[in-house]
N, C-alpha and C positions, 0 to 999 in steps of 0.2 A: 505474631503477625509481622510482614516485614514489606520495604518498600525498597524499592532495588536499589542496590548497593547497602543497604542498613535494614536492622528487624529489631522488634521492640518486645520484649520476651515478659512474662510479667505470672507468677507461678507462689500459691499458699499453702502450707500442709497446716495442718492441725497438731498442736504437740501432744508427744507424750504423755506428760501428768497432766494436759486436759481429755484424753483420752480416756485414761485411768479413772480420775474424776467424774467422767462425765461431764465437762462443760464443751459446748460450742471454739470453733475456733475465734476467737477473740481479734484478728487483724483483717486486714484488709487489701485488695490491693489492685490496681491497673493501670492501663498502657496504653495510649490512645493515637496515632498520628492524625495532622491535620494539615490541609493545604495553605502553601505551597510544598516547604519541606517540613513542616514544625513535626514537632511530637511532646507529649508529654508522661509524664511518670508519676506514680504517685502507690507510696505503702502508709499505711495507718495500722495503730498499734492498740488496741482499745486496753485499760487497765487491768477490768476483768476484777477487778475487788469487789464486795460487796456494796460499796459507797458507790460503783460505780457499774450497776446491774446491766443497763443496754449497753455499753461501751463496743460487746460488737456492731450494736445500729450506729451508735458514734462514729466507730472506723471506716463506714459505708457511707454515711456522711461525709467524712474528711474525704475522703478519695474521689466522690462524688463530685464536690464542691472542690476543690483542686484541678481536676481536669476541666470542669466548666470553666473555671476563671482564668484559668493559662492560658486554654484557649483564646476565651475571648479579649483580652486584655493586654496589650503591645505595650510592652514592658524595655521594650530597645531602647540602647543611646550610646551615641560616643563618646558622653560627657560625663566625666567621673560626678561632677556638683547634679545631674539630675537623674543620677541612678537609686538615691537612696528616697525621695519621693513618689519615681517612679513603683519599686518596687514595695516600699508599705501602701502604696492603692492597692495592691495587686493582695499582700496579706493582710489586710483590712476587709478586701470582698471577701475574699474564702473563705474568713471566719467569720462574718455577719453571712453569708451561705449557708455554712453549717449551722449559725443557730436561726438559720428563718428554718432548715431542713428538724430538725430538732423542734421547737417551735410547732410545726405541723406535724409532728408523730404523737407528741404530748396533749394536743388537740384529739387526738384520734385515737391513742389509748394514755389516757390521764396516769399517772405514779399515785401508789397507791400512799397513804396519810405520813405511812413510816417511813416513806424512800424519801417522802418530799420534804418532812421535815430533816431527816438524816443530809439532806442535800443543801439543805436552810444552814445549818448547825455548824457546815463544813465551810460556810459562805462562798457555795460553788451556786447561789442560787436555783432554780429548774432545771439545769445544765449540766447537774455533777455526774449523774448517773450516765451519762452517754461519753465521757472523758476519754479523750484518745489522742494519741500523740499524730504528726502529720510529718514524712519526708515528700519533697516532690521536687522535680525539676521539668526545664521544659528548654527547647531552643529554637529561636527562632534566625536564620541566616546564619552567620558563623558566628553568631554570640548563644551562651547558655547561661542559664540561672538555675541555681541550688538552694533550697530552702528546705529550714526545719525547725520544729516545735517539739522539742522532749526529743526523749531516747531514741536509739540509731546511728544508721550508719551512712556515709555517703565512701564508696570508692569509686575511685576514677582512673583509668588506665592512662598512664604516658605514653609520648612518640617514642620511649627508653623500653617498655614494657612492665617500668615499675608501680606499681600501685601506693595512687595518691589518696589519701581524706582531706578532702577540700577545705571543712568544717571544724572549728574546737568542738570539742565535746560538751556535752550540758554539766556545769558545774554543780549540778545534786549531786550527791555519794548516794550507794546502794541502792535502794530501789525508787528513790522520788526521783519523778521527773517532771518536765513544766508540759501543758497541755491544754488541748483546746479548753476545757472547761473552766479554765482559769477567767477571772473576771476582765483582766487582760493580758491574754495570750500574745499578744504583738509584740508586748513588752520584753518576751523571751523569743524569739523569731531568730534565728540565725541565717545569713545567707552569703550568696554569692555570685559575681557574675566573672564570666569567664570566657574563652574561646570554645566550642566544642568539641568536645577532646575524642579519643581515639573508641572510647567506650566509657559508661558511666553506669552504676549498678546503687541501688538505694536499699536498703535490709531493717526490718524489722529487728532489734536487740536478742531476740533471741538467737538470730547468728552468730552475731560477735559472742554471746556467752556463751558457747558451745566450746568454745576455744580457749586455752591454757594462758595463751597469748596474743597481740596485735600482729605479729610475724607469719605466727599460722593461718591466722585469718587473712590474711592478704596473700598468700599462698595458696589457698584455700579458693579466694576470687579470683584470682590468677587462673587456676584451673578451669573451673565457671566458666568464664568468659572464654576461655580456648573452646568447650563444649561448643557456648552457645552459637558462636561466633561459625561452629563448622555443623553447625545444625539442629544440635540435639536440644530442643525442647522441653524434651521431658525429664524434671529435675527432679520430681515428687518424688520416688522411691528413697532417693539420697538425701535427702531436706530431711523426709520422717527418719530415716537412720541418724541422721545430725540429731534431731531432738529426742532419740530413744539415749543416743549415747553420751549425749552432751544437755543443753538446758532442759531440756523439758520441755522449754516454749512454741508455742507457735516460729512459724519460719515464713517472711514472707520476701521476696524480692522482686525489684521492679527494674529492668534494663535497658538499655539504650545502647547497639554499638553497631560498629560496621563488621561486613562479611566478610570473611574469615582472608580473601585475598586483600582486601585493602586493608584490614584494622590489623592483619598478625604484626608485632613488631618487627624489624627488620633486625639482623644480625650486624655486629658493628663492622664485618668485612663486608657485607651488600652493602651499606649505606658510604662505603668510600666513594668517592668519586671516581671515574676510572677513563682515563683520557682516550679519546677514539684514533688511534691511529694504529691502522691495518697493516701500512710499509713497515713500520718498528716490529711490530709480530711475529709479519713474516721472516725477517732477519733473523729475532731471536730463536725463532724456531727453527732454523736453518742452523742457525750455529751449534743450538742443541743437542743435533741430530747428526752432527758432523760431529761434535766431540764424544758422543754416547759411542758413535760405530767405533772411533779412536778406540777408546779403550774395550771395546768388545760389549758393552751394556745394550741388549734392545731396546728400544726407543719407540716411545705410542706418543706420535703427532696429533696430539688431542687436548683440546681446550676444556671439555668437559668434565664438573665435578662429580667426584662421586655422591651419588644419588642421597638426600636426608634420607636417615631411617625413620620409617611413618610413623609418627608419633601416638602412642596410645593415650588413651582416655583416662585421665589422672582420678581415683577414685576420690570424693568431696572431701573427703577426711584423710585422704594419705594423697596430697596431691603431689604433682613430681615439679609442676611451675614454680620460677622464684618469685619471689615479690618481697617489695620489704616498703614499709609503711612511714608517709613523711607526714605528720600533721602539723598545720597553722596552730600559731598563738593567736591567744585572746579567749573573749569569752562570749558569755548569752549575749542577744541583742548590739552583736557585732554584724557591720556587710562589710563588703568587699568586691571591688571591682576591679578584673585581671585584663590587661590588653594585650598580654603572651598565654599562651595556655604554660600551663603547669607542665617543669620534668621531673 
């Protein structure tokens, strides 16, 4: 979907070894704009273990409940002291959303003796089974906010074209991560408020594991975002080739960026300044032309460069974009409030 000048692209495949397996795609994900300019983003990651059986309704929930309360919920300030109140009302609804949404499913079909006590046991109380991690972000005028609960990814493109992660990573190792189901998920909430940047892309974990390294992966959304930025929509084919040949997992992304004229990054010779004076030109190009005849050289009185060559469509996995990846310190249950965007 897009809204002129910006489109908000939002795209899940189903991985590999749940394909294999036979299980459901286990994430989530969508992209909503709202008036006047807002939009919002939001990917969910459900577990998918057995402790953790509906986690796809979980991820439908998170996404659910995300986009409802971005929406509704003016979360703006120019005040570093009331961003960080501001913002836990904001992840305090979402997650009392998701378990009133929770809440109402378990009403309607009850966990069977063994799930609920298996969910008892974990002291994830009625809530474990539906465990799902939450990225989302949302902007409202020229501020944006990033938030997340568990694994993932948040990149964000610079006015350089480098690719930024807003975010520290979740300090679990290998496969835990923290999650809605937890008894207090707020308590891990990571976030951030910031300018709204050139383009911002939120991913489900099994992107980033597809890849050997951080470098490839941000080379990788580099790519992405050149696609999506000149149109191409359709990412599915290359997301299930990512998870054939890389995690396995599910693949889900949620995006936000401007059309491909305003949002490409500029070259650092287009972005010099270049003084407007016409009488100097004239001259120089006069003298040019007078020394080229001197020595015999023909002379093409022409301002114009030669033409870029059309750039091709960088395949997901062999992209030709650079990008090279800066991440913040600190840790879980960190905010952050930026009055410059990120370079």
């Amino acid at each position: 979907m897009s809204r002129r000048g910006s489109k908000l692209v939002a795209v899940s495949v189903r991985g590999a070894g749940h394909i294999r397996r036979g299980r459901p795609n286990e994430d989530f994900v969508g992209a909503e704009p709202f008036e006047p300019d807002g939009w919002v983003i939001a990917v969910s990651d459900g577990h998918g273990a057995e402790l953790h059986s509906r986690s796809n309704i979980g991820s439908r929930f998170a996404v659910e409940a995300a986009l409802a309360e971005m929406r509704r919920i003016n979360w703006q300030t120019d005040s570093v002291n009331s961003a960080a109140p501001l913002v836990n009302g904001l992840i305090n609804a979402i997650i009392q959303l998701w378990r009133d949404k929770v809440e109402a499913d378990l009403q309607h079909t009850p966990l069977d003796s063994a799930a609920a006590a298996a969910s008892e046991a974990a002291g994830l109380g009625r809530v474990g089974p539906y465990g799902a991690t939450l990225l989302a972000a949302t902007a409202r005028g020229a501020q944006m906010l990033v938030l997340q609960i568990g694994d993932g990814d948040f990149f964000i493109r610079g006015d350089d074209g480098s690719i930024i992660r807003p975010l520290p990573d979740d300090p679990r190792e290998g496969e835990e991560t923290a999650s809605l189901c937890m008894i207090t998920p707020e308590r891990h909430a990571r976030w951030r408020i910031l300018p709204r940047p050139v383009a911002v892309l939120a991913a489900t974990d099994g992107f980033s594991k597809s890849f050997a390294d951080p470098s490839e992966a941000a080379r990788a959304i580099a790519a992405l975002l050149d696609r999506m930025a000149d149109g191409e929509d359709d990412l599915q084919t290359d997301l299930s080739a990512l998870s054939e040949r890389g995690s396995s997992d599910d693949i889900s992304l949620a995006a936000w960026l401007l059309d491909a004229e305003q949002g490409r990054p500029a070259s650092h010779e287009a972005a010099l300044p270049r003084p407007h004076l016409p009488w100097l030109r004239l001259i120089l190009l006069a003298a040019a032309a007078a020394f080229a005849a001197l020595i015999g050289i023909q002379f093409v009185g022409s301002a114009e460069r030669n033409p870029e060559k059309p750039r091709g469509r960088p395949h997901l996995t062999e992209p030709t974009s650079t990008g090279s990846v800066k991440k913040p310190s600190g840790g879980a249950g960190d905010g952050q409030f930026d009055r410059e965007r990120p370079k």
